[in-house]
Phi, psi and omega in degrees: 000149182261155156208126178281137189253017182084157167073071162058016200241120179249142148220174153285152182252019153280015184240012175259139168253334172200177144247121154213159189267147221304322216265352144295325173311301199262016163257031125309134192262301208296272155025272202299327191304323176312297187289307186283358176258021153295294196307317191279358205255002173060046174235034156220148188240132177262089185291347197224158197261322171292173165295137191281136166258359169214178152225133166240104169294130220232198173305290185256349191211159156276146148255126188255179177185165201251327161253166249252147195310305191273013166267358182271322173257015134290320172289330147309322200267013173241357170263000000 
């Protein structure tokens, strides 16, 4: 099964590894350390032009999206 995470970006969700919410991530030392050194190593795609209310981490990539964590793992938990 696919699930749209927004801005036009389907993935599978057997390749999502987590949802989290953006504003949890970044009160994390250990998190932000994460996400940039995602960004430098170009293992992230930023799907929205705002600030992300999630990331959803996949296999190969970060993602960022504009709805909200806990509308993402409803919708995983229904495909």
């Amino acid at each position: 099964m696919y699930v749209n995470i927004g801005g036009d970006v389907i993935l599978n969700a057997k390749d999502v590894v987590a949802v989290m919410d953006a504003k949890q991530m970044s009160r994390s030392p250990i998190n932000a350390q994460f996400l940039e050194r995602s960004k430098s190593e170009n293992r992230f795609a930023t799907t929205i032009e705002s600030e992300p209310r999630t990331y959803i981490i996949a296999r190969t990539l970060i993602y960022t999206s504009h709805v909200s964590a806990r509308t993402l793992e409803r919708r995983l938990r229904i495909t």
